[in-house]
N, C-alpha and C positions, 0 to 999 in steps of 0.2 A: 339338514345340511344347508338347507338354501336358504333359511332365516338366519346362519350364519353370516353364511356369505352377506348375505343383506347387509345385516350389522356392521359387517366390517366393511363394509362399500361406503356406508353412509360415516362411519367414525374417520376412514382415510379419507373422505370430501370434505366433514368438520375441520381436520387438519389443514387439507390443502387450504381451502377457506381462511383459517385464520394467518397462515401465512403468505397468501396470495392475494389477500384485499388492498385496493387501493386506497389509497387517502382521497378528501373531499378535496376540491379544489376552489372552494371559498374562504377569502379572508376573513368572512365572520364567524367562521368556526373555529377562530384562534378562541372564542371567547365561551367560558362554561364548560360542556362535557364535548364539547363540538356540535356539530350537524345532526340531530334528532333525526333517527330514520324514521322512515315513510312505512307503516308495517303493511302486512293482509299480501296480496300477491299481484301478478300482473292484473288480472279483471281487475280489484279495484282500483289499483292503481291508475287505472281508464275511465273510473270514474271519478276524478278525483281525490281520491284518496276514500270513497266511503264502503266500507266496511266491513263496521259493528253491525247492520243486519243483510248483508250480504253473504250470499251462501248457494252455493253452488256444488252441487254435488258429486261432480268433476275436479273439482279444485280445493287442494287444502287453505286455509282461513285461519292462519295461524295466529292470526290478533284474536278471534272469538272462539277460545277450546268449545263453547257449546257449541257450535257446527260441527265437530268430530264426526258425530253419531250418525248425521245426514250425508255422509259421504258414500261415492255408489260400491266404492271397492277399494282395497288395496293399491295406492298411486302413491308412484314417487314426484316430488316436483322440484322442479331448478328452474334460477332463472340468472342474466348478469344485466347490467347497466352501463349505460355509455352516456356521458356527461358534455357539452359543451357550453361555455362561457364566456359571455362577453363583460370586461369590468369595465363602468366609466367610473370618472372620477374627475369632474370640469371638462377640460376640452381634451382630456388623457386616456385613448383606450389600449385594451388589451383582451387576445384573446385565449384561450385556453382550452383544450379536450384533456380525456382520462374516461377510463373504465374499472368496474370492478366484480368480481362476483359478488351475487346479491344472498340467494338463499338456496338451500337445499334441505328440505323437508320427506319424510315417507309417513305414511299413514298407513296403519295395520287397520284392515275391517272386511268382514267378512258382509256378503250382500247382501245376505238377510238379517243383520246382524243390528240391536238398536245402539250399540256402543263403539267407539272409534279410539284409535289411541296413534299420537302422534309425535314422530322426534326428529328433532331440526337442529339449526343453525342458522341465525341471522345477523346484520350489523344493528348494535344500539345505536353507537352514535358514528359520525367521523370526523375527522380532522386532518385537515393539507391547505396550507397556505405561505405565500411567501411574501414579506411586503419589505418595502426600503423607504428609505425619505432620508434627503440630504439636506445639511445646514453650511453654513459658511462662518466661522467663526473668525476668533482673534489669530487663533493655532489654524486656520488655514480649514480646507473642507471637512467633514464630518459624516460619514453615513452610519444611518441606521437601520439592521435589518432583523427583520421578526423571520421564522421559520416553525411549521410546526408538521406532525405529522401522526400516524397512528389513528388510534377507537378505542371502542368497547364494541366487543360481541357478546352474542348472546345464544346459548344452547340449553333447550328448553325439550323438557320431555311433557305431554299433555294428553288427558283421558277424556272424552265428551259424549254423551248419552242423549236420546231423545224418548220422550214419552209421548205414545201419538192416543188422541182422543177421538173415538169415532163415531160413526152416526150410517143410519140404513138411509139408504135410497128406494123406495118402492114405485114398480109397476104397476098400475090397477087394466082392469076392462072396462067396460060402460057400465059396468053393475057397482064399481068400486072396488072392487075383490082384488086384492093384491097377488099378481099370477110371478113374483120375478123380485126378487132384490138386492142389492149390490151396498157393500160394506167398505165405507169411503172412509178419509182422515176428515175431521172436522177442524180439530187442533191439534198443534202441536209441541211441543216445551222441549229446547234442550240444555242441558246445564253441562260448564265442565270447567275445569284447571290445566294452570299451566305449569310447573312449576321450572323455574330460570335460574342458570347457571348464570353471570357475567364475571367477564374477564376483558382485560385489553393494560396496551400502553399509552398514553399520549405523550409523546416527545416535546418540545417547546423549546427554541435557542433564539437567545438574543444577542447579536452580533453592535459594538462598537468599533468602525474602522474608520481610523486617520490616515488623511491624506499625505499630510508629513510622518515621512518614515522614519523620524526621531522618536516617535509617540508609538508605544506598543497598542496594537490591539485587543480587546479584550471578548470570550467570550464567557455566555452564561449559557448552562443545559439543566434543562429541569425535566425529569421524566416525572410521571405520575402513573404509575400502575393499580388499578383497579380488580377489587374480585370480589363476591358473595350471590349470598343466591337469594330469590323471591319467588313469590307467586305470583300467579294474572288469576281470577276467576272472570265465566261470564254466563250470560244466561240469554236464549234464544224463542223467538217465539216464533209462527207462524199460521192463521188464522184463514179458511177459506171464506169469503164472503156470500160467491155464489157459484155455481156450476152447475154445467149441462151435461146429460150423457145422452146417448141416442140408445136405441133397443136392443142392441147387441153390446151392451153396457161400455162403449166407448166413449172417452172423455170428448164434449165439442168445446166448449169454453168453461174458462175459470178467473173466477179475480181473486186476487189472496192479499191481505197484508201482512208484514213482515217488520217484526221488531228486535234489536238487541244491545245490550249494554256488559260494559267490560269495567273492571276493576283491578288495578295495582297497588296495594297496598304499599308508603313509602317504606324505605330501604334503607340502611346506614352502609354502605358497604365500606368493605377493608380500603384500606388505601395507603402503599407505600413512595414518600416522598422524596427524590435524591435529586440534589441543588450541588451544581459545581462550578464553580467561577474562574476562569483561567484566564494568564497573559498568552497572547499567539500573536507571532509573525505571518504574511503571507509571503509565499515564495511559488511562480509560475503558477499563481490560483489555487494552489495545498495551503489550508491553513496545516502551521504547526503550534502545539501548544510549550510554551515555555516556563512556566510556571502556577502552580492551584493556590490562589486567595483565599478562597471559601469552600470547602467539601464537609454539606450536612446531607443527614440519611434520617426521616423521622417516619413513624408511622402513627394513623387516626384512622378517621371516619371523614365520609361521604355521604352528607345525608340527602338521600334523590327524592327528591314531593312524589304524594301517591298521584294517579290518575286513573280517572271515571269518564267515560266517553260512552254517547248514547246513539242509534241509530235507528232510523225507520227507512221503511221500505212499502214500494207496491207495484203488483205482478197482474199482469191479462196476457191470459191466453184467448185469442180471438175464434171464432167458427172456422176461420181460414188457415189457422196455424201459426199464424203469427203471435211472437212473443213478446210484450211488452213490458218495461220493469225501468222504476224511478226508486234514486234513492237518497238518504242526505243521513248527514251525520253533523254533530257538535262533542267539542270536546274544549275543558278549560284546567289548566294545570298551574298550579301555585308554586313557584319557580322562585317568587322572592326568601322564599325557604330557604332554598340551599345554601348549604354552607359546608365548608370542612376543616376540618379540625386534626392540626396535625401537631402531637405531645404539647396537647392543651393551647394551643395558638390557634384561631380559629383566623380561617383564612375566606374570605365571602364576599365572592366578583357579584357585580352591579346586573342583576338580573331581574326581567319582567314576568310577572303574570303573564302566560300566555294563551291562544284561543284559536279554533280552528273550524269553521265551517264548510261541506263540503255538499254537495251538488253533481249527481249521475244520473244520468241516463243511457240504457242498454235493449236497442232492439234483433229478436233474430226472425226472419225470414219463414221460414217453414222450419221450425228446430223438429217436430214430430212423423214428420213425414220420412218415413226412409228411401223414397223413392225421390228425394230434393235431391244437387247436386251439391258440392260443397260449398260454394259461395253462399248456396240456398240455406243451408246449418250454419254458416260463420254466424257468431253472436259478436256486433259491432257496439261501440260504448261510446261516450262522452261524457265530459266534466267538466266540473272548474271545482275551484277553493280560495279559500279568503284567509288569510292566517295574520295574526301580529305574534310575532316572535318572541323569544324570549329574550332575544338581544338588544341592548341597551350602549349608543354608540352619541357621545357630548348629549346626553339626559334623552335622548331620540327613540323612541320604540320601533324598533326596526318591522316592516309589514310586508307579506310575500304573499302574490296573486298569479294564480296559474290556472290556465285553460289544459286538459287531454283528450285521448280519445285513442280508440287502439280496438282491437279483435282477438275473440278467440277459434280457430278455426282445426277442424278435425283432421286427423292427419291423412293423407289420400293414400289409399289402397291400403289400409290399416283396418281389421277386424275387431276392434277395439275400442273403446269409449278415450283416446291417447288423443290431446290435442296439442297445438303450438299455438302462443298467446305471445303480440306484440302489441308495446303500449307505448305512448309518446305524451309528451307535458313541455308544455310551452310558457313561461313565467317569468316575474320580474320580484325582484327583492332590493329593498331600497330606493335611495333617492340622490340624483345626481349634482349638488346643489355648491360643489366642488370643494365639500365640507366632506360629505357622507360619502359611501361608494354605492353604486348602482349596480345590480346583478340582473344582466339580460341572459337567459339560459334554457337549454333545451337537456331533456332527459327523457332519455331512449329506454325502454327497457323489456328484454325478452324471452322467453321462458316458454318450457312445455311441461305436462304432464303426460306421466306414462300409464296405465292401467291395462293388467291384463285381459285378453279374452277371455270371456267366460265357460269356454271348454279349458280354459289353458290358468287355472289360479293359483298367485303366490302361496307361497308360505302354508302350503296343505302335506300335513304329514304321511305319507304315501304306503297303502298297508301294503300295497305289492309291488317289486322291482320289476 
C-alpha cells in the first residue's frame, strides 16, 4: 500500500512540475531549444556543475544511472531555484528575478542491496524572454517585440548496479602469523541506464506595433511542441588507493580515486509545428486580433546531437576525520547538428559546438564522528566552470563563467541519514559591447533529501498487521 501511495506522490509532483515550471529569464534562450539545464543535484551543483563521478550516497545522481546502486537507502529528493538577473546592454540596464521547481526524484534500494532503481522528473531545457527595439521610420515609430516562453522536461525512469572487488587485510604477531582479518572493497564498477521520456512547448510571438493608429498591428505565434524518448547509459568507478585501520578493525584514513562517464545517444524527436500570423488592434493594453494571414500546422523531426561527458574525482579521509574530495569534469556536444525538419523543410538556427569544464571542491569536518555537532557533519563545497555556449549572436560564440559554492547539512533532531542542501552560483554570460547583451546573474538553488530511519524502512511488505 505504501509503494502505492509513493507512486502516486511522486506521478501528482511530475504533474504539478510540469505545470508549475517557470520560464528562464534570459534572452538568449529565445534561441535553439532554449537554456540547457544544469543536470546532477544540489551538491554538484556546488561544485560547479561536476558530476559524472560524483556520488554520494545520500543523494541521488541523476546525470550518472551507474551511481544508483551506491545509494545508502530508499530517498526521496526535491529541490527549486531562484534566479536573479542583471541585463546590460551599453549603458542600458535591467533587472530581473523568477523561480522555478527544479527536480523531484525517489530511488528504491534496499541497504544491503547492490542494485538501485530510480524515477524522476526534471527540466531539459527552458525558455522566457522578452526583448523590444524601436525604429523611426517614414510611417512614424515602429516597435518590435520578441516574447517567448515554455521547455522541455524530462521524466526518466533508471536502474544502476555496483560490482565491488575485494581484497583481505591481515593482522600478524612478531612471528608473522596472521592472528585477525578484515574483508575490505578494493574496487568498485557501477553501470546503469536511464531511460527519458521528453516532452514540453516552446511558445515564440513576434509582435510589429505602429505608432500610427492608421497601420494595423501585426502578430506572429509559433508554438513548437516537442516529445520522444531516449536513453542516458553510464559507467562508474571507484578505486581505494590506500587505507588504514587500526586493531579493532576501524577505518583511520583512506585516499580513493574516482571515475565516471555518461552517454546520450542522439535523438530525432517528434515535433509539432503551428505558425499563425494575425492582424490586431491594441485597445487599453488587450491586444485584439482581427484577422489570420497565415495558419500552417506541420509535423517532423528534431534531431538533438548525442552527448558524452567524462568525470574524475579524489577523496582523503584524514586520521582526524576530516573529509577531503576534488573533482572536475569535461564535456563537448556537437550542436552544429541540429536541425529540424518540418514536412520536408528543414529549418536549422545558427548554432555552436559547445564545451564545458568544471572544477569542485568539497570539504566536511568530522563527517564519521557521531559525536560532532552538526556544523561539524555539514559537507561545504566550491566551484567554478568555464562554458562557450552553444549560442551564436552577429557570428559571436556566446561564453558563460561561474563561480559556486553551497552545503549539505543533516537535518537536526532527525534520526536519519535526511539532509537539506543549499547551493548558490555566481556568473556572467556574454559581453557588453553595446552590440551583444551581458548576463550578470546569481542562482540560488535548494533542496533536501529524505531517507528513512533504519528501524522505520520504506517500501517493506509487512507479513503482520
Amino acid at each position: 500500500m505504501r509503494s502505492k501511495l509513493a507512486l502516486l506522490l511522486v506521478l501528482m509532483l511530475s504533474s504539478l512540475f510540469a505545470e508549475a515550471q517557470l520560464s528562464n529569464l534570459s534572452p538568449y534562450s529565445r534561441f535553439g531549444l532554449g537554456d540547457l539545464y544544469q543536470g546532477g543535484n544540489v551538491g554538484s551543483f556546488s561544485l560547479g556543475g561536476s558530476r559524472t563521478a560524483f556520488n554520494d550516497r545520500y543523494m541521488i545522481n541523476g546525470d550518472n544511472p551507474a551511481t544508483y546502486g551506491y545509494l545508502f537507502n530508499t530517498t526521496f529528493q526535491a529541490s527549486a531555484r531562484i534566479q536573479q538577473l542583471r541585463l546590460t546592454q551599453g549603458n542600458a540596464t535591467q533587472e530581473l528575478s523568477g523561480g522555478n521547481l527544479d527536480q523531484f526524484l525517489i530511488g528504491f534500494k534496499r541497504g544491503n542491496a547492490k542494485t538501485g532503481f530510480v524515477l524522476g522528473v526534471t527540466p531539459y531545457s527552458t525558455s522566457g524572454y522578452s526583448i523590444s527595439s524601436e525604429i523611426t521610420d517614414d510611417i512614424g515609430d515602429i516597435t518590435y517585440r520578441y516574447e517567448g516562453n515554455g521547455g522541455i522536461n524530462k521524466a526518466f525512469l533508471g536502474a544502476g548496479r555496483k560490482f565491488d572487488i575485494h581484497e583481505y587485510r591481515y593482522w600478524t604477531d612478531n612471528t608473522g602469523v596472521a592472528y585477525d582479518s578484515l574483508k575490505v572493497v578494493k574496487h568498485s564498477f557501477g553501470f546503469g541506464a536511464n531511460v527519458n521520456y521528453f516532452f514540453g512547448n516552446i511558445s515564440q510571438t513576434r509582435f510589429v506595433d505602429y505608432d500610427d493608429v492608421t497601420f494595423i498591428d501585426t502578430r506572429a505565434i509559433r508554438n513548437t511542441r516537442l516529445a520522444d524518448a531516449g536513453v542516458e547509459i553510464g559507467a562508474y568507478y571507484e578505486g581505494t588507493l590506500k587505507a588504514t585501520y587500526d586493531k579493532d578493525k576501524r577505518l583511520i584514513s583512506r585516499s580513493k580515486i574516482k571515475a565516471g562517464v555518461t552517454y546520450s545517444p542522439s535523438i530525432e524527436m517528434n515535433t509539432r509545428l503551428e505558425e499563425t500570423i494575425e492582424q490586431t488592434i491594441t485597445n487599453s493594453g488587450v491586444i485584439f486580433p482581427l484577422d489570420t494571414s497565415l495558419a500552417i500546422e506541420g509535423r517532423g523531426i528534431s534531431e538533438i546531437p548525442d552527448r558524452l561527458r567524462y568525470g574524475l574525482g579524489y577523496e582523503y579521509l584524514s586520521p582526524e576525520g576530516r573529509t577531503f574530495a576534488a573533482y572536475a569534469d569535461f564535456e563537448q556536444r556537437d550542436w552544429s547538428s541540429y536541425r529540424t525538419v518540418i514536412d520536408n523543410e528543414e529549418i536549422t538556427p545558427e548554432l555552436a559546438n559547445s564545451s564545458e569544464l568544471t572544477f569542485g571542491f568539497s570539504f566536511t569536518p568530522r563527517q564519521i564522528d557521531d559525536e560532532a555537532n552538526v556544523l561539524e557533519k555539514t559537507q561545504y563545497r566550491v566551484g567554478m566552470r568555464t562554458a562557450d555556449t552553444y549560442y551564436v549572436v552577429n557570428n559571436e560564440q556566446i561564453t558563460d563563467q561561474a563561480v559556486s559554492l553551497g552545503f549539505s547539512m543533516p537535518m537536526i533532531s532527525s534520526r536519519s541519514a535526511s539532509k537539506f542542501h543549499f547551493g548558490m552560483e555566481f556568473g556572467t554570460r556574454g559581453v557588453s559591447d553595446g552590440v551583444l547583451l551581458k548576463e550578470d546573474y546569481l542562482n540560488i538553488m535548494i533542496g533536501v533529501t529524505l531517507t528513512p530511519y533504519f528501524r522505520n524502512a520504506w517500501f517493506v511488505q509487512r507479513k503482520y498487521d
